[in-house]
N, C-alpha and C positions, 0 to 999 in steps of 0.2 A: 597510349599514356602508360609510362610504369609507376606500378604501383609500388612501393617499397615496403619492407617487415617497418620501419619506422615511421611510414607514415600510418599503416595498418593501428599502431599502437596510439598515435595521437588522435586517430578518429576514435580507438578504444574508449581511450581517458575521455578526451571532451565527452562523448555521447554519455558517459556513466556519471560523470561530472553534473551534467546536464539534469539527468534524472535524480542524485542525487538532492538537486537544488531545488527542486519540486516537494519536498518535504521535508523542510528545513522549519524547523521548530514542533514539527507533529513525527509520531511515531508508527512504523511503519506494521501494521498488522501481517500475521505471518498466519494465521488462523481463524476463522475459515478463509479457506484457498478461493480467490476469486470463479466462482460459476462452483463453488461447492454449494451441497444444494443441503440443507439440514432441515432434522423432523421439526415440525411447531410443537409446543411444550415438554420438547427432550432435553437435556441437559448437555451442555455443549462448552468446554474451557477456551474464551478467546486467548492467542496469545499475539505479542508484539513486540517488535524489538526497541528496547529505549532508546530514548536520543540523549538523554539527561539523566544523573544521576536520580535516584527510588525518589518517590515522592508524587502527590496525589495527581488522579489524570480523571478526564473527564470522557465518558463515551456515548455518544450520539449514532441512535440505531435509526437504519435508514430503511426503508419497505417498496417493494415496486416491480413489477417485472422484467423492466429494460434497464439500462440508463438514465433513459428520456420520459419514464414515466417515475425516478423514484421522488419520495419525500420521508421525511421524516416522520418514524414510526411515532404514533398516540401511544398516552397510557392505558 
């Protein structure tokens, strides 16, 4: 089968496309980096990239070892 520089580019777009649409309406946290590991009651700047123009957001902390074991962090 050949592959072509142009079909290379349409699997590009759809796959990004794809992942794109997966967080459509929520903003994509850029900080801490997935499997970054931080100290408990150290001081730490989340950051994130907007999807929408400034304006108030809400953040729900989540707790757990795996994937499969997290939940949402208590006060």
């Amino acid at each position: 089968m050949q592959f072509s520089f142009a079909n290379a580019c349409l699997l590009a777009l759809a796959t990004a496309t794809s992942v794109l649409a997966e967080t459509v309406g929520f903003d994509v946290l850029t900080a801490p980096a997935m499997h970054e590991v931080l100290q408990a009651g150290s001081k730490f700047t989340i950051k994130w990239t907007p999807s929408e123009p400034a304006g108030p957001i809400t953040l729900l902390l989540m707790q757990g070892e795996t994937a499969k074991t997290l939940s949402f962090a208590s006060e």
